[in-house]
C-alpha positions in Angstrom: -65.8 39.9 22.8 -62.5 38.4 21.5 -61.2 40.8 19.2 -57.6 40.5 17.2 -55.0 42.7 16.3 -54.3 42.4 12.4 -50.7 43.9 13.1 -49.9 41.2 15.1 -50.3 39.5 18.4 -53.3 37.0 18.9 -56.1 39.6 21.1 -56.2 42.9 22.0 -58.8 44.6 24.3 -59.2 47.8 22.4 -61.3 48.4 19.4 -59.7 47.3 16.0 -59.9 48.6 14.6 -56.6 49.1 -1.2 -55.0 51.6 -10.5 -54.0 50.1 -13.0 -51.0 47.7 -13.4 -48.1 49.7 -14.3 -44.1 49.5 -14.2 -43.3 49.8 -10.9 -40.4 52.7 -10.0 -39.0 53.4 -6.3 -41.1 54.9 -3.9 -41.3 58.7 -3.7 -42.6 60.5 -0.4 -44.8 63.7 0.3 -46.1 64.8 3.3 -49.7 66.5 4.1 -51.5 67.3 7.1 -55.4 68.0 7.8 -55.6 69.8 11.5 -59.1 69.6 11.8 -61.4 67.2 10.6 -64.3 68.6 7.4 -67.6 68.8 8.2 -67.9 64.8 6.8 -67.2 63.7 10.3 -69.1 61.5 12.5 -67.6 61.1 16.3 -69.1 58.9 18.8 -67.3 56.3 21.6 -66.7 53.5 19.7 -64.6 52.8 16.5 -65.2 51.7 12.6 -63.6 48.9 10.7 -65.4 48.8 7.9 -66.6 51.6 4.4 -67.9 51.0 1.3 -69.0 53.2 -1.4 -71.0 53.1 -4.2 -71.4 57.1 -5.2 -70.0 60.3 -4.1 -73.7 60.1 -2.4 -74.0 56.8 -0.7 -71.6 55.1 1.3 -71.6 52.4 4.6 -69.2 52.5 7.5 -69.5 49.9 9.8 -67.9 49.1 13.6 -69.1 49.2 17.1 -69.7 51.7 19.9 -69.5 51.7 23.6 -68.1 48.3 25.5 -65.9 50.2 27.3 -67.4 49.2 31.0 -69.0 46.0 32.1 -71.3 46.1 28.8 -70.9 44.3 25.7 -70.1 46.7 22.3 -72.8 47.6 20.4 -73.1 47.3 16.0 -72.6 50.6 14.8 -74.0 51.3 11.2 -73.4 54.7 9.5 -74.5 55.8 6.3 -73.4 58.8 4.2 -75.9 60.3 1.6 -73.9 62.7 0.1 -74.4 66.1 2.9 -74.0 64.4 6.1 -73.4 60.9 7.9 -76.0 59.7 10.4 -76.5 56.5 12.8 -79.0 53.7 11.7 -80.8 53.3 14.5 -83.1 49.8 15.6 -80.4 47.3 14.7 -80.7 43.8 15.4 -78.5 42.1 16.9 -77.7 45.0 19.4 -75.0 43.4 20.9 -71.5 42.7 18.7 -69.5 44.4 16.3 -69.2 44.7 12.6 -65.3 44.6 10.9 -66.2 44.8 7.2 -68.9 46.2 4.6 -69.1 45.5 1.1 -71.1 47.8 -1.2 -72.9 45.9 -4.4 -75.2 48.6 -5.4 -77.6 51.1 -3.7 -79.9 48.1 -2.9 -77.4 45.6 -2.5 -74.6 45.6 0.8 -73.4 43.1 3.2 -71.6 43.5 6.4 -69.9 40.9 8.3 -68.6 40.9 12.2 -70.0 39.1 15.4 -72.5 39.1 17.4 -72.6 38.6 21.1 -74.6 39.0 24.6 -75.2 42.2 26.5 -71.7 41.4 28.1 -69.5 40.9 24.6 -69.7 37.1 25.4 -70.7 33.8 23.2 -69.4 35.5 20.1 -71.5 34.2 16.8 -70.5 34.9 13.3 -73.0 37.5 12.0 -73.9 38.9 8.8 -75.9 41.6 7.4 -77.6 42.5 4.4 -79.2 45.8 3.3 -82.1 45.4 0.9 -82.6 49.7 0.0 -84.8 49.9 2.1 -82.9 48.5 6.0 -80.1 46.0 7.5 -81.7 43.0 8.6 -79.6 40.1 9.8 -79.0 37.2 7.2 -80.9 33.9 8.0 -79.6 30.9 7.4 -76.0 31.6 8.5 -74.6 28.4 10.8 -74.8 29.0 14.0 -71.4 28.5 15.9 -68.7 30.0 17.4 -66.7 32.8 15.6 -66.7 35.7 13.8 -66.1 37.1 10.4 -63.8 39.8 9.2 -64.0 40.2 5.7 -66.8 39.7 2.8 -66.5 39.7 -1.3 -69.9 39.8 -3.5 -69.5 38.3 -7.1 -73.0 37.9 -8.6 -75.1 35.7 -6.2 -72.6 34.4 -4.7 -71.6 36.1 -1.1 -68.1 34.5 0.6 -67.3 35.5 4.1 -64.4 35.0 6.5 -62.8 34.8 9.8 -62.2 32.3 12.7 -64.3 29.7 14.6 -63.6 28.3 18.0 -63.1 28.7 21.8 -60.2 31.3 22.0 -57.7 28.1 22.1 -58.3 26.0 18.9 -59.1 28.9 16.4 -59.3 26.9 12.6 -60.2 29.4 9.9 -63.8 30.1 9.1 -65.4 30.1 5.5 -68.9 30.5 4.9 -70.2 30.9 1.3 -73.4 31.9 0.2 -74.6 30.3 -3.0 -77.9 29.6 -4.3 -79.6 31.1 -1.8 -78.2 29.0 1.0 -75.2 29.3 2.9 -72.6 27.0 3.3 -69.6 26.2 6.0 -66.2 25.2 3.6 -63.9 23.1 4.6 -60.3 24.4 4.5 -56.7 23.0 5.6 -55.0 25.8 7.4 -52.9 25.9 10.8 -55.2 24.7 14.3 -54.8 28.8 15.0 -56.0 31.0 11.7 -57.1 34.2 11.3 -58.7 35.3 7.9 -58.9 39.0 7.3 -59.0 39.5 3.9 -61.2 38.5 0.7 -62.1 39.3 -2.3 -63.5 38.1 -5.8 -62.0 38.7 -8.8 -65.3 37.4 -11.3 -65.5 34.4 -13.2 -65.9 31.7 -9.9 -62.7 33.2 -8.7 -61.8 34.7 -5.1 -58.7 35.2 -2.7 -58.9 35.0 1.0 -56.0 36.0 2.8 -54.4 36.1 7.1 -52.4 34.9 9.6 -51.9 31.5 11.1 -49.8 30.0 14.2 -49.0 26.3 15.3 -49.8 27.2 19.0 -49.8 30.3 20.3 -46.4 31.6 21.2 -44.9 30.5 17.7 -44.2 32.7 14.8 -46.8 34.0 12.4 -47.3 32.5 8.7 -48.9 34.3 6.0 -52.4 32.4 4.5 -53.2 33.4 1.0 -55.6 31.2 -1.0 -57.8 30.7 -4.2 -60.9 29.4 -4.7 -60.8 27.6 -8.3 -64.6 27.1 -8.2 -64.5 23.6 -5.9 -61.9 24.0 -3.3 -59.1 26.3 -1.8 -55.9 26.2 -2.6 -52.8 27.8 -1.2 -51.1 30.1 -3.5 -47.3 31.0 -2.7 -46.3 35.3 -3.0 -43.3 37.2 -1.6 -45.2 37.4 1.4 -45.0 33.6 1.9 -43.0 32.0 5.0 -42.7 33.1 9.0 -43.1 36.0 10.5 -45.6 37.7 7.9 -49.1 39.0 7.7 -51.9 39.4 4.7 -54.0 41.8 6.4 -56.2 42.9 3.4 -57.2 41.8 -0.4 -59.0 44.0 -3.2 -59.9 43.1 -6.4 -59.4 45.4 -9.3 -59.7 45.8 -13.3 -58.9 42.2 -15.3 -58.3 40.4 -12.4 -55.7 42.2 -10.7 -54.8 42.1 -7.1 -53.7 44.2 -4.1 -52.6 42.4 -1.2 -51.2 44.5 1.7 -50.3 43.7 5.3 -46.6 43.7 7.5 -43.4 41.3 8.2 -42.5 41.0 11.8 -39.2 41.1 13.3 -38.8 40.1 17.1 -36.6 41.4 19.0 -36.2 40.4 23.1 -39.7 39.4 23.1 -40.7 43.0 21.3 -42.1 42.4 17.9 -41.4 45.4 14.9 -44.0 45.5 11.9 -42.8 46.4 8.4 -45.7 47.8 6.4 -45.8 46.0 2.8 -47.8 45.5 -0.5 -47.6 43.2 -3.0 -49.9 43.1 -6.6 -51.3 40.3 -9.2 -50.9 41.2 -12.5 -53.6 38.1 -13.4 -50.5 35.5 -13.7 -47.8 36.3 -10.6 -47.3 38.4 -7.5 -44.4 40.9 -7.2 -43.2 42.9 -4.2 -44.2 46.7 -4.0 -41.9 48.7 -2.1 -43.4 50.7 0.4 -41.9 54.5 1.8 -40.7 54.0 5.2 -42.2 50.9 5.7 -40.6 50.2 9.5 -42.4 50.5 12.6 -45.5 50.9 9.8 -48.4 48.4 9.6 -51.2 48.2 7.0 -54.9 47.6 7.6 -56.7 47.5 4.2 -55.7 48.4 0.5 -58.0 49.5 -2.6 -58.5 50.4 -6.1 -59.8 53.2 -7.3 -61.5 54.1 -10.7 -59.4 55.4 -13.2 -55.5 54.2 -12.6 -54.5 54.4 -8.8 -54.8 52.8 -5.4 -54.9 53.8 -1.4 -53.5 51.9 1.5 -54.2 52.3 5.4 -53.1 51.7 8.6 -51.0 53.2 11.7 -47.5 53.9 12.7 -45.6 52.5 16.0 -45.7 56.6 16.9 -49.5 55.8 17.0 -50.2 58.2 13.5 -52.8 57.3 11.0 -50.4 55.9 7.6 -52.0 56.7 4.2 -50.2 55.5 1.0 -51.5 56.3 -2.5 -50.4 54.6 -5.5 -49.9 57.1 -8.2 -49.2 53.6 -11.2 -45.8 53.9 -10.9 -45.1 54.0 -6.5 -46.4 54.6 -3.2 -46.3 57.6 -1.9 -46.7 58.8 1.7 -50.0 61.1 3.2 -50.0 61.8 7.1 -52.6 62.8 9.0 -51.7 65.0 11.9 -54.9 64.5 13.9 -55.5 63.7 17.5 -52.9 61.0 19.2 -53.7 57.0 18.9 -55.0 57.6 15.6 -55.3 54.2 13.5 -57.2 53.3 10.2 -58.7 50.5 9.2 -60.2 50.3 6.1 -60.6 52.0 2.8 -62.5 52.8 -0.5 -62.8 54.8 -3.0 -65.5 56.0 -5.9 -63.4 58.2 -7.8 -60.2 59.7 -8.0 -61.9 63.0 -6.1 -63.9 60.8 -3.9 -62.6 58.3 -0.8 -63.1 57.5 2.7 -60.9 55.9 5.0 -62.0 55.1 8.9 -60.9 53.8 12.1 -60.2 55.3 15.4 -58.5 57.6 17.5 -58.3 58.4 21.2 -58.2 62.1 22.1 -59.1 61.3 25.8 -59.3 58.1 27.9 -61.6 56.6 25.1 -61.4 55.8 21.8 -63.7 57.6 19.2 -65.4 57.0 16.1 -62.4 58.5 12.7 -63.7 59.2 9.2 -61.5 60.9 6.6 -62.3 62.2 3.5 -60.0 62.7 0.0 -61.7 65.1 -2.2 -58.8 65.0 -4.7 -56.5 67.3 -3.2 -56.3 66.8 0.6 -57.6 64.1 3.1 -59.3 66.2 5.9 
């Protein structure tokens, strides 16, 4: 299974592992911790890329377990009805790994990742869709090389991205689902390109975002693009150039936009991430400062009802990094837990109400991270 690291470098072997548009002031800082993790916790061998919520009673986490010896990883769906979370079991494919999960409605959710063979080989983009009543794997999705880290729902229509290819020529992978068929869309990108981020903003519109390389020892270029209902189109931003990274996209009230991800400064061959954020206001992107932001890499970003925002990731120390957006700045949450903590994606119901998940390593293995804010504290 060829996995990549969203804060840089092209593979890694371990598990991979956000308001309303106000003035923006500088960044303030406060510090919490959570000791012990709240009876919301789920912990298995194995990791979680992916939540999404619809209530304070229904939510999706997605990743993979296992793959840790000579076996391939294995999809790994939770679901959280509002007292406890618990594995769905009987998944098909067995084999692969999920990165993303995108919540419509209680009937209505699609997950995106890979799938693979019983040894994490011949990697196949895979995607999933829950009906209210199980996850069955889509039909109809091409059948190629690749895999897929990020979806968006608007209406009927379904995009999802990633990469395709044989670990050497990587172009960037689109597939878009639209009147009930799926389609494979052409885009112009760099011959190595890594999409990690989408979203839809409603009206035809939607953002896909990543990283791209001429071969692969040179620097790292942002990809951010629009889809303006027939093709898609680069879109320059502060995070535009060398040496930077899009990680994640969400979509918020009137068309606004959080985009969050890390610059990278290389030092003798040692590369140093710079967490940052950047928002769309419907008409430009502007810079977000971020607390701290060196040695700091984020993950995934998003909105939450009612006027604020959270953003996730992991610090060079190996600590879980939550920012929340209080409309005016970021502000800094850290979660003390065990050591090699990292988070990888985000979401929110309410302002009392939002999950963030990943991984952490409190032995030799890596294990299965789910935090929950319930308006005070994340625990």
């Amino acid at each position: 299974m060829r996995r990549v690291n969203r804060l840089g470098g092209l593979t890694i072997s371990a598990a991979l592992s956000l308001a309303s548009v106000g003035a923006i002031a500088s960044p303030a800082r406060s510090v919490t911790s959570a000791a012990s993790p709240a009876v919301t916790s789920f912990t298995i061998q194995g990791s979680l890329s992916g939540i999404a919520a619809v209530s304070a009673t229904d939510a999706w986490a997605v990743g993979s377990s296992g793959g840790f010896g000579v076996t391939g990883a294995k999809t790994l769906i939770l679901h959280w009805n509002g007292v406890k979370w618990s594995q769905v079991t009987n998944l098909s494919p067995v084999y692969g790994a999920l990165y993303a999960v995108t919540a419509v409605s209680a009937d209505n959710a699609w997950a995106v990742g890979e799938a693979t063979n019983s040894q994490g080989q011949d990697s196949m983009p895979l995607v999933m869709h829950w009906n209210g009543k199980k996850w069955a794997r889509a039909a109809g999705v091409p059948k190629m090389e690749g895999q897929l880290f990020a979806v968006a729902v608007s209406g009927d229509s379904v995009w999802a991205v990633g990469d395709a290819g044989d670990g050497t020529y990587l172009p960037a992978l689109i597939l878009h689902l639209t009147g009930n068929r799926w389609y494979l869309v052409p885009v112009q990108t760099p011959r190595i390109s890594y999409l990690y981020g989408a979203a839809a903003t409603g009206n035809g519109t939607a953002w896909i975002s990543g990283q791209s390389f001429t071969s692969p020892n040179a620097n790292t270029y942002s990809i951010l693009m629009r889809w303006n209902g027939q093709e898609w189109k680069s879109v320059s931003s502060p995070l535009q150039g060398a040496s930077k990274i899009i990680n994640a996209l969400s979509a918020g009230p009137a068309g606004a936009l959080w985009a969050a991800g890390a610059s990278i400064t290389s030092k003798n061959g040692i590369n140093t991430y710079s967490a940052t954020t950047m928002l769309w206001n419907g008409k430009t992107w502007r810079t977000v400062p971020v607390p701290d932001p060196a040695d700091n890499g984020l993950a995934a970003v998003g909105f939450v009802p009612g006027g604020t925002a959270w953003a996730v990731g992991n610090t060079e120390s190996e600590a879980v990094l939550i920012l929340r957006w209080t409309g005016r700045a970021w502000t800094q949450v850290i979660y003390r837990g065990a050591p090699g903590g990292m988070l990888s994606a985000v979401a929110a119901t309410s302002p009392s109400n939002a999950w963030a998940v990943g991984s952490e390593s409190p032995g030799e293995l890596p294990e299965t991270l789910i935090l929950h804010w319930n308006g005070t504290t994340w625990s």
